[in-house]
C-alpha positions as a printed NumPy array, in Angstrom:
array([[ -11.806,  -29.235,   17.103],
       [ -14.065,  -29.959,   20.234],
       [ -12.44 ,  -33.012,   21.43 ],
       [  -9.411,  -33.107,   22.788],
       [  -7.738,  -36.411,   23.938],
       [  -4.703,  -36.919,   26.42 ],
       [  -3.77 ,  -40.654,   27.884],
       [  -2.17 ,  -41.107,   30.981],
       [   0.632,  -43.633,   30.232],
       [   2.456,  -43.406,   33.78 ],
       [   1.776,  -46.932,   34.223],
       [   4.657,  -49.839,   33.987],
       [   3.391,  -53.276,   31.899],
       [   4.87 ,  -55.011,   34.737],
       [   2.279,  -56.85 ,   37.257],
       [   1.481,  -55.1  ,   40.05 ],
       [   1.906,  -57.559,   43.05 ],
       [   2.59 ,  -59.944,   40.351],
       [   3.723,  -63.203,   42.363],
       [   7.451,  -63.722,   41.7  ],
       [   8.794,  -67.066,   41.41 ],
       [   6.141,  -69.453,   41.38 ],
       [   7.468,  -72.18 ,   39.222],
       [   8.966,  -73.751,   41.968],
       [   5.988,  -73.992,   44.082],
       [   3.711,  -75.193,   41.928],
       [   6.342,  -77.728,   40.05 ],
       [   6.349,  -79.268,   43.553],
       [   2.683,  -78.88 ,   44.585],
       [   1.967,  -80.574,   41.483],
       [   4.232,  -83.465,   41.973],
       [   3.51 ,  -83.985,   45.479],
       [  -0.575,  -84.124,   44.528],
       [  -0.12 ,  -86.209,   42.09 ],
       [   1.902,  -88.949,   43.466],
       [  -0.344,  -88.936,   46.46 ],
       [  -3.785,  -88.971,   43.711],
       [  -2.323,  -92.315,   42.391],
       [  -1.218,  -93.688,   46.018],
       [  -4.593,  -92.463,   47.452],
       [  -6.6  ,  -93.757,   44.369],
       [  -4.992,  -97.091,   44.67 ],
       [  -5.297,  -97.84 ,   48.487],
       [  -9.067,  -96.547,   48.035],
       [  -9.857,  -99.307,   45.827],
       [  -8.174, -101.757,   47.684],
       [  -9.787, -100.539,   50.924],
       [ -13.107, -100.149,   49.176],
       [ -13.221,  -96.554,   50.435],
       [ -15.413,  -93.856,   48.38 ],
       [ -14.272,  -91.174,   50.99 ],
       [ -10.635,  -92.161,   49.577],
       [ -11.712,  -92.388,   46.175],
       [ -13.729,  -89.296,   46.433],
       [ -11.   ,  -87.333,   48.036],
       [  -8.364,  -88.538,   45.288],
       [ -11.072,  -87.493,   42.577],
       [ -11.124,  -84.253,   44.236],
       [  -6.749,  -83.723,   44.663],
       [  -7.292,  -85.084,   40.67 ],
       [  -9.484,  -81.932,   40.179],
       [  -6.94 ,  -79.93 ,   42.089],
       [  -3.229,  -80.982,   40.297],
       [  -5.908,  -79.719,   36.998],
       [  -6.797,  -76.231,   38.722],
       [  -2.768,  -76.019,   39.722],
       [  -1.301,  -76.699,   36.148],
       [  -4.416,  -74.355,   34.777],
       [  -2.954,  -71.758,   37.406],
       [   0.625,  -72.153,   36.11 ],
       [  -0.216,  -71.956,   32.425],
       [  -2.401,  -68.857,   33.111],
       [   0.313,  -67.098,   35.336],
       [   3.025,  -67.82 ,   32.402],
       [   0.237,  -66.675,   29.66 ],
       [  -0.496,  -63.093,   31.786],
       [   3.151,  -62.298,   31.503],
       [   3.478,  -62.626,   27.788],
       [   3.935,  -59.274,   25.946],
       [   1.459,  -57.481,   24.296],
       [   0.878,  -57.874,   20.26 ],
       [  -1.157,  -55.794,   17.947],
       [  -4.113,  -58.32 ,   18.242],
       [  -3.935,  -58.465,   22.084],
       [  -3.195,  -55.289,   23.028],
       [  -3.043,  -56.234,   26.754],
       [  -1.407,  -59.394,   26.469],
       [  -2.873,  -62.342,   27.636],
       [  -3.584,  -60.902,   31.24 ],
       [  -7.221,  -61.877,   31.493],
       [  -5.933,  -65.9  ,   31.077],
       [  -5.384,  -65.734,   34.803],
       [  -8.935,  -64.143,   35.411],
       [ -10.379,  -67.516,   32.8  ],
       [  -8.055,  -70.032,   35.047],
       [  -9.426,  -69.319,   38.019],
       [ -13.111,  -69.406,   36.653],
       [ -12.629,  -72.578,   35.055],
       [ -11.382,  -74.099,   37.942],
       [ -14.308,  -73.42 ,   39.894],
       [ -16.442,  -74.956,   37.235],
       [ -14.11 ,  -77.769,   37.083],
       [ -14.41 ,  -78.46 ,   41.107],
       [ -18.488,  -78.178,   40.992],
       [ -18.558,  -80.862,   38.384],
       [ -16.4  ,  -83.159,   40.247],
       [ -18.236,  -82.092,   43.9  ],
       [ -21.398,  -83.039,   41.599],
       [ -20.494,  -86.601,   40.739],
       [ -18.941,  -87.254,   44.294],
       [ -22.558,  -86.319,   45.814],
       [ -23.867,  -88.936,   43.412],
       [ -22.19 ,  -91.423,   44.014],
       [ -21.696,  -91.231,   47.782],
       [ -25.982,  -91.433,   47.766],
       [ -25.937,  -94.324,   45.955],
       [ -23.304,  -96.175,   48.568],
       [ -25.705,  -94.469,   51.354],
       [ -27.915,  -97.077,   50.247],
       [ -25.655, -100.263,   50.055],
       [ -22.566,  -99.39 ,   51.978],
       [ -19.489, -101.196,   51.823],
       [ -17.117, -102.764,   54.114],
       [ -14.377, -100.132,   54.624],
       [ -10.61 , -100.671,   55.578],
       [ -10.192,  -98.351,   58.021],
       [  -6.614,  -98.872,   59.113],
       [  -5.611,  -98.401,   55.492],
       [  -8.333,  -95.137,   55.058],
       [  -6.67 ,  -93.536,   58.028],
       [  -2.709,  -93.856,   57.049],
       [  -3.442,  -92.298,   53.738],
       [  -5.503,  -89.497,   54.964],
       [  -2.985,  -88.53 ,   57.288],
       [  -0.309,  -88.332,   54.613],
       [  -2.791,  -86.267,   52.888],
       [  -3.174,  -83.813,   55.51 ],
       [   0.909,  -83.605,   55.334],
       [   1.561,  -83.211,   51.838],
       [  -2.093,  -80.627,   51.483],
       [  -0.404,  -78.226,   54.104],
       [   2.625,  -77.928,   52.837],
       [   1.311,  -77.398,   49.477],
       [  -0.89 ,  -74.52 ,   50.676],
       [   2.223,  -73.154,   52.612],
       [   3.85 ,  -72.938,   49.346],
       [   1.059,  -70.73 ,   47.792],
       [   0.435,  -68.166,   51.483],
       [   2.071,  -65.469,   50.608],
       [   0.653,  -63.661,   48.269],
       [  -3.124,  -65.23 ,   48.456],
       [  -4.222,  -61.791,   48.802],
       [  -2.517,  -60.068,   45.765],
       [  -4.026,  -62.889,   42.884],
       [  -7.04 ,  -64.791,   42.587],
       [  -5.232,  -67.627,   40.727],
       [  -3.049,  -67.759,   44.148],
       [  -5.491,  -67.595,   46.516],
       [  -7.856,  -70.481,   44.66 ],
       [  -4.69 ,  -73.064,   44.853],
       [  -4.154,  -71.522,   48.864],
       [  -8.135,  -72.283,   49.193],
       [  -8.294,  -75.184,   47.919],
       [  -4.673,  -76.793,   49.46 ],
       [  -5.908,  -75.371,   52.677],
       [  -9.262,  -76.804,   52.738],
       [  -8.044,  -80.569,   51.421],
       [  -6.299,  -80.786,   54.556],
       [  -9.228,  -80.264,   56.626],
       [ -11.199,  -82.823,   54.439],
       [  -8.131,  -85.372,   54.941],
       [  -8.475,  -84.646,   58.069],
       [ -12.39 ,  -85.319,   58.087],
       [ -11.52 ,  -88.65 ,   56.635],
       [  -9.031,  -89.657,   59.509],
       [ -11.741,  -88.561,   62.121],
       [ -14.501,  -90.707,   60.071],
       [ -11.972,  -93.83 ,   59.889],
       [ -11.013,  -93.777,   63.615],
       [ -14.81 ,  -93.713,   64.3  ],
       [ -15.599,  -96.606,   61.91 ],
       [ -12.942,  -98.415,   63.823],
       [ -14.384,  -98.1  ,   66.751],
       [ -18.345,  -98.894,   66.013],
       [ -18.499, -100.528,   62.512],
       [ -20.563,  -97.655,   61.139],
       [ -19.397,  -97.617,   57.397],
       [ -22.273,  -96.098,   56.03 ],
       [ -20.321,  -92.916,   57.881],
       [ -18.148,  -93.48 ,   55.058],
       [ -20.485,  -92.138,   52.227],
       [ -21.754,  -89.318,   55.216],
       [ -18.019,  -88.189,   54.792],
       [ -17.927,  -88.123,   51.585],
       [ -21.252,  -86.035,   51.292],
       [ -19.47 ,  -83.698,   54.17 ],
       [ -16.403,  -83.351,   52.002],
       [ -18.449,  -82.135,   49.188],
       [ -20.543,  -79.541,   51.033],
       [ -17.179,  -78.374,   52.219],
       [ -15.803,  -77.938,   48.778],
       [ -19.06 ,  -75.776,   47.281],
       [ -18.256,  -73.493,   50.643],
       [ -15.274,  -72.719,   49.844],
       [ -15.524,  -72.614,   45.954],
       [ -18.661,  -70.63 ,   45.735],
       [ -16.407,  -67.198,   46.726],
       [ -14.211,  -68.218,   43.7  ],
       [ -16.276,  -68.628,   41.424],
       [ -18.419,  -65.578,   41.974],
       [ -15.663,  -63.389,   41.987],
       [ -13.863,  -64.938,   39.011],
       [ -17.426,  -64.77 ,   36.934],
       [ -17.416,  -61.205,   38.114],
       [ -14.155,  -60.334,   37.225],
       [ -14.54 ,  -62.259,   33.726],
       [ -17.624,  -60.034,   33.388],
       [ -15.431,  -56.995,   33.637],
       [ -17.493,  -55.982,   36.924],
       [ -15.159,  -53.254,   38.819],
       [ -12.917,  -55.551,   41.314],
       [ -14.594,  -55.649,   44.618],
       [ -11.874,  -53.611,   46.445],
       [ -12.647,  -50.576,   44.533],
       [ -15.553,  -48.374,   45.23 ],
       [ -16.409,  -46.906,   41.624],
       [ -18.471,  -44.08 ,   43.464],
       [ -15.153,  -43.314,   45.59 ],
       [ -12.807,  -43.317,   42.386],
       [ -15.591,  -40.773,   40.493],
       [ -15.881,  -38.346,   43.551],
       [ -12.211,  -38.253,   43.565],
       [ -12.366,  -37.35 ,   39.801],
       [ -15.04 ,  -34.49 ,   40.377],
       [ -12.878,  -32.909,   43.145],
       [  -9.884,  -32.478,   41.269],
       [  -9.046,  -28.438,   40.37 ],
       [ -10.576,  -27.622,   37.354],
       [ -12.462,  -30.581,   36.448],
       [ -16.217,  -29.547,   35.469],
       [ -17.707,  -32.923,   34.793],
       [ -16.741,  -36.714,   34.907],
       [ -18.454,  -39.12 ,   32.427],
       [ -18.11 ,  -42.719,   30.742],
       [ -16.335,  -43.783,   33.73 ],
       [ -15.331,  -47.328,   33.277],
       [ -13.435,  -49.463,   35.667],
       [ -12.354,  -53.151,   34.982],
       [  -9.694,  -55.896,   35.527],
       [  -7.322,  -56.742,   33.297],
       [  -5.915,  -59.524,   35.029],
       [  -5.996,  -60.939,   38.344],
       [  -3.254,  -58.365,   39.58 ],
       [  -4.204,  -55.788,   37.405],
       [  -7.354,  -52.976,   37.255],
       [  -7.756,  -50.396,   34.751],
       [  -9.452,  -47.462,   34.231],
       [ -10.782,  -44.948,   31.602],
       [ -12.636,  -41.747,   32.121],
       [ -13.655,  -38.497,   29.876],
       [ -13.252,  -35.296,   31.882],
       [ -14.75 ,  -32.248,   30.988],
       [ -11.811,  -29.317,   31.839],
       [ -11.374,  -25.628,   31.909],
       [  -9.287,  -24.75 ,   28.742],
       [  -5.668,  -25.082,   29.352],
       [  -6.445,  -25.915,   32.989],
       [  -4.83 ,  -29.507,   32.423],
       [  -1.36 ,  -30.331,   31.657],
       [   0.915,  -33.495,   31.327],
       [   2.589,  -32.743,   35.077],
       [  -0.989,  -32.886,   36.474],
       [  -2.614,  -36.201,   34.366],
       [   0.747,  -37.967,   35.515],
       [  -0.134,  -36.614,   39.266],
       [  -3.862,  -37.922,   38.807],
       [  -2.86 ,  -41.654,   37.556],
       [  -0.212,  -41.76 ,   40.537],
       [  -3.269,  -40.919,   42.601],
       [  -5.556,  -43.459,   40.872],
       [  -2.339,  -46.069,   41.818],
       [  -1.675,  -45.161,   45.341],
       [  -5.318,  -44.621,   46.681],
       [  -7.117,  -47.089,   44.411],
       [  -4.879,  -49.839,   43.337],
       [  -6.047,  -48.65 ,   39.628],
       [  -2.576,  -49.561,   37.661],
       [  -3.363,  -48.902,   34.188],
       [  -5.813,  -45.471,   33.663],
       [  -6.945,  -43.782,   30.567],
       [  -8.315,  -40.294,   30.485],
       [  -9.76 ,  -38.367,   27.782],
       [  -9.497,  -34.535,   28.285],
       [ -12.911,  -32.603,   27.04 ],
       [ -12.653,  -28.719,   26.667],
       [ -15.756,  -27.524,   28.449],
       [ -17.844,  -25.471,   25.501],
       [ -21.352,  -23.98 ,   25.405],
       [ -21.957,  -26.082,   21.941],
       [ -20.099,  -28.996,   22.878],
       [ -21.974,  -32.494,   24.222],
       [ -19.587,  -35.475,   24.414],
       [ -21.685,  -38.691,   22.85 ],
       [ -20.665,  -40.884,   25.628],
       [ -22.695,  -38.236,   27.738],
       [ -26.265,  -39.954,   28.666],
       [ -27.168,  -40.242,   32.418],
       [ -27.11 ,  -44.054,   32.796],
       [ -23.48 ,  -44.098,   31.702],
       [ -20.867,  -43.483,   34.891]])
């Protein structure tokens, strides 16, 4: 027989920086956002404020992205079944694209309407506009407090940090726009705001949702340098070639790998493809690799072989 296959299975199902404990956090960043949607909602009516209205639109969008976050983070830790042989990992990956998509529909009908009020602004409460957006800047930084920590470890985290993190500075750009309506009468600013706040939104979304389409895409994770990972292949002892290198993520904590190597006969054993996937871990952050040993042969040509493949 000419192929030979060996899998590295030194890998544990258990997330790798997996956040632990969220249901607290976002059980209460949900509740908080969504009593202060309704209060916010309310008192922007009454004040006749679209920067309110818009804003509570917007935390609407964001209690959505938060419960889409949860589900997604309970889905990714199910167990794997013979139909979904890795789980429901990639749910959190899907969460945090649809969530972007979600927030550029929303930032799309805010921009609409806050061009037609441009046109025939209102009168604006300003007293009323200022109280609420300060509680907003309260109850939007604590809520991005909650979800700090591990920002940097999940992409489902770090779009609820983004997004808590940058509400507060739109709240914020709502209490600076009422003080200055209170103070001149200007309330067109009050649409201006509200085309401000959605600008600042599509900054700070666009990241997300390029690197959750990516990701969704199965593009190799943008911390890992696929040319780094195959040179490290090609320099291990005995390995002649590397081929149908493929690198992807499985979740949003996750990456996996899988690789043919072409190998000396009997130059390979189980001590050394458990040393190579510790490796892959440690240097790469790759948690879950799969290698297929080839026996190099004069007669042999793997069919995964052609030059455009990795």
């Amino acid at each position: 027989m000419h192929d030979h296959h060996n899998c590295s299975h030194s890998h544990s199902h258990a997330h790798a920086n997996a956040p632990q404990n969220y249901n607290l956090a976002f059980a209460l960043g949900i509740s908080l956002n969504i009593t202060f949607v309704i209060i916010e909602a309310l008192y922007g009516y009454f004040a006749n404020s679209l920067a309110l209205l818009a804003d509570a639109g917007h935390n609407l969008s964001d209690v959505a992205g938060l419960l889409l976050a949860w589900g997604a983070l309970w889905l990714s830790r199910r167990k794997p079944t013979s139909h979904f042989t890795f789980g429901l990992r990639k749910s959190s990956i899907l969460s945090a694209l649809f969530n972007a998509i979600f927030l550029m529909i929303a930032v799309g009908i805010i921009i609409w309407e806050a061009l037609h009020r441009l046109w025939s602004p209102g009168i604006v409460e300003y007293n009323i506009v200022i109280i609420i957006a300060s509680i907003g800047i309260v109850i939007n930084s604590l809520t991005a407090i909650l979800f700090f920590k591990d920002k940097d470890h999940d992409i489902n985290i770090k779009g609820a940090y983004i997004h808590m993190a940058a509400d507060a500075l739109i709240s914020l750009g709502v209490v600076i726009s009422g003080v200055i309506i209170s103070y001149t009468s200007w309330h067109w600013l009050d649409p201006i705001v509200s085309v401000i706040i959605s600008l600042i939104i599509i900054y700070g979304t666009w990241d997300l949702l390029k690197s959750s389409m990516r990701l969704s895409l199965d593009a190799v994770p943008a911390n890992i340098d696929p040319l780094a990972v195959k040179k490290y292949l090609e320099n291990i002892e005995d390995v002649q070639e590397v081929h149908d290198l493929h690198i992807w993520a499985m979740s949003s904590t996750e990456t996996a790998l899988s690789v043919h190597l072409t190998v000396k006969i009997n130059s390979l054993n189980n001590s050394k493809i458990v040393k190579i996937a510790s490796e892959l871990k440690n240097k790469f952050k790759i948690h879950h690799p799969t290698i297929q040993l080839e026996l190099e042969e004069e007669n042999f040509q793997c069919h995964f072989q052609p030059e455009d493949i990795l």
